[in-house]
C-alpha positions in Angstrom: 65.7 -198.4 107.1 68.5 -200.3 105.2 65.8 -203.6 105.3 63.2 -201.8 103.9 65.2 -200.5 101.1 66.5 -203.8 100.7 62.8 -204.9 99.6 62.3 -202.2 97.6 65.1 -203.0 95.7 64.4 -206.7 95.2 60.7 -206.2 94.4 62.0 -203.8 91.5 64.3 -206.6 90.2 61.7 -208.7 89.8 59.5 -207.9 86.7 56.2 -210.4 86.9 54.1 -209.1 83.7 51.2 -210.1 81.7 51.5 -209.9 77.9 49.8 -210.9 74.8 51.6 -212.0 71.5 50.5 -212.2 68.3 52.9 -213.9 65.8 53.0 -215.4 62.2 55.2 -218.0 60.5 55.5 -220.5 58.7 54.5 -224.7 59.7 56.7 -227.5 58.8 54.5 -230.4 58.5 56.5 -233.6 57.9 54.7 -237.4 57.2 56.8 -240.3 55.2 54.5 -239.4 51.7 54.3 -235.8 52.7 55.7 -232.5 53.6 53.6 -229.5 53.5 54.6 -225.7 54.7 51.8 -223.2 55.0 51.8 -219.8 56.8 49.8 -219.3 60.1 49.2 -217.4 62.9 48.8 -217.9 66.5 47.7 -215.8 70.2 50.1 -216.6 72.9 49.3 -215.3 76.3 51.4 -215.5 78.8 52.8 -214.4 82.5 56.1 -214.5 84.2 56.0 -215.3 87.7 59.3 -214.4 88.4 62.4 -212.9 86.9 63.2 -216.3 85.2 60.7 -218.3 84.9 56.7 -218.0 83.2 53.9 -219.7 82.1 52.0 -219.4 78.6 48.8 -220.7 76.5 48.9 -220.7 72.3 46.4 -221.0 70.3 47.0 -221.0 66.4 46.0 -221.7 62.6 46.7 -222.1 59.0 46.3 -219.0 57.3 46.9 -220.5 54.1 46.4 -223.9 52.2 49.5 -225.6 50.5 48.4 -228.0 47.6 50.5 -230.5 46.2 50.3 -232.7 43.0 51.8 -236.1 43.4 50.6 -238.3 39.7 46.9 -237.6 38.9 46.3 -236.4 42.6 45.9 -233.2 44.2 46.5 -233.0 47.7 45.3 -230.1 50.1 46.8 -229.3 53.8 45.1 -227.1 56.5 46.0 -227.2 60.3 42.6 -225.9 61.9 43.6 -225.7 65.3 47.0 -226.0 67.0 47.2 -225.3 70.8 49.3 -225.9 73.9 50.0 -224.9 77.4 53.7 -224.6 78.4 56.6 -223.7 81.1 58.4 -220.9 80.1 62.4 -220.6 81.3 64.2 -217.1 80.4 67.0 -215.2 81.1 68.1 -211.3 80.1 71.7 -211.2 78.6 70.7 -207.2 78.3 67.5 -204.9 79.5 66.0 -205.4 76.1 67.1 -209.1 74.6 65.2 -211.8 76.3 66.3 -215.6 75.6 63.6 -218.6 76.2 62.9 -222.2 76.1 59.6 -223.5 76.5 58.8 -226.9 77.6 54.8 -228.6 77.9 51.7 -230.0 76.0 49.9 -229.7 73.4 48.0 -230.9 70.1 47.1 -230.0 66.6 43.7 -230.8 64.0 44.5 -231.9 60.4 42.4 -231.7 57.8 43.5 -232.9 54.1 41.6 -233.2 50.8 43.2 -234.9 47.9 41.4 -235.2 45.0 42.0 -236.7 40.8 43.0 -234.0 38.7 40.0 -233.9 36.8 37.6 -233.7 40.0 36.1 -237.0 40.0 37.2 -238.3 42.9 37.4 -236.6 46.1 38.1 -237.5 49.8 38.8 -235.4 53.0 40.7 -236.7 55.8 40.8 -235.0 59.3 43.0 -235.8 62.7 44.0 -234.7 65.9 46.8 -235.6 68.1 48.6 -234.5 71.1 52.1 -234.7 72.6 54.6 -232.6 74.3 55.7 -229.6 73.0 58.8 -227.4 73.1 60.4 -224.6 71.5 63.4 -221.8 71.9 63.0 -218.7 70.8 64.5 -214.6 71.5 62.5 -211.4 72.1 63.7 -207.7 71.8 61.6 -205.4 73.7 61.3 -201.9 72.2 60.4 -199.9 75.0 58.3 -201.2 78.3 55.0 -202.2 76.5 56.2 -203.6 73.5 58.4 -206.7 72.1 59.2 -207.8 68.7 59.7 -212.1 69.3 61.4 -214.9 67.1 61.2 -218.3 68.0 60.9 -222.2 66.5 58.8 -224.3 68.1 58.2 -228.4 68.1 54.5 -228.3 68.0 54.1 -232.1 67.3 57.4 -233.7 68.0 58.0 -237.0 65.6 55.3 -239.6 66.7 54.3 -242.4 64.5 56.4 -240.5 61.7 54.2 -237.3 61.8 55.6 -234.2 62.7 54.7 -230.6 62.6 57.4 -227.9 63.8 57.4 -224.0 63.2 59.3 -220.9 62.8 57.3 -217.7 64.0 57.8 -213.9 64.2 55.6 -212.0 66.7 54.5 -208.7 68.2 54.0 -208.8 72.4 52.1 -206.2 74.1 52.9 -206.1 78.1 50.4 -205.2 80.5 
């Protein structure tokens, strides 16, 4: 009797769940000629396998263009696609507050168009890259199905002077 209760009591400890989050923030997009912040948005799905330790898939966007005008040139960011698959570590100071770092792989699209002033001239320019990823980041939940999240993520760590970081604020649903 005493094993059996002992089982029940460790598969209660244990809270594997499913959950979906959907956050927005602002991208920091850094380059040796260029810095650009627009605001985006992103799906994060994820599951924890055990009481400290999860996995989880993003999937984001630029919600909104920056422009810049450096001399007689208009330049245009947008971030079409920014995606990555990562290892989740967490622990629970409290019931509600969760604390995470996140650790894996993943890649962005680019897409700039500069133009004159005048409209003349114009050019687009569009890339991809990929690299590992990481990020840190806290979630409150509200009650057992719902979490409000913060968290700042190195989406594109500094390679070859390019690099593309955010700061995100998100609302999880738990299956």
């Amino acid at each position: 009797m005493l094993a059996i209760h002992g089982v029940s009591s460790a598969q209660e400890t244990t809270k594997p769940s499913t959950y979906l989050e959907l956050g927005f923030g602002k991208l920091n997009y850094k380059e040796p000629s260029l810095n650009f912040s627009p605001m985006y948005t992103r799906l994060l799905a994820g599951k924890n396998i055990n009481e400290h330790f999860g996995i989880e898939g993003l999937i984001g966007t630029s919600i909104a263009s920056e422009k810049k005008t450096i001399g007689y040139v208009e330049s245009t960011a947008n971030f079409p696609l920014i995606y990555g698959l990562y290892a989740k570590a967490f622990a629970n100071p409290t019931e509600e507050l969760e604390v995470f770092g996140r650790i894996g792989y993943g890649g962005i699209s680019t897409k700039f168009d500069v133009k004159s002033i005048d409209g003349s001239k114009k050019a687009s320019i569009s890339d991809t890259g990929s690299n590992y990823s990481f990020g840190i980041g806290a979630k409150y939940a509200v009650n057992k199905t719902t979490s409000l999240s913060v968290d700042y993520m190195q989406y594109y760590p500094s390679k070859n002077s390019v690099e593309l970081s955010g700061v995100t604020v998100g609302l999880s649903y738990n299956f």
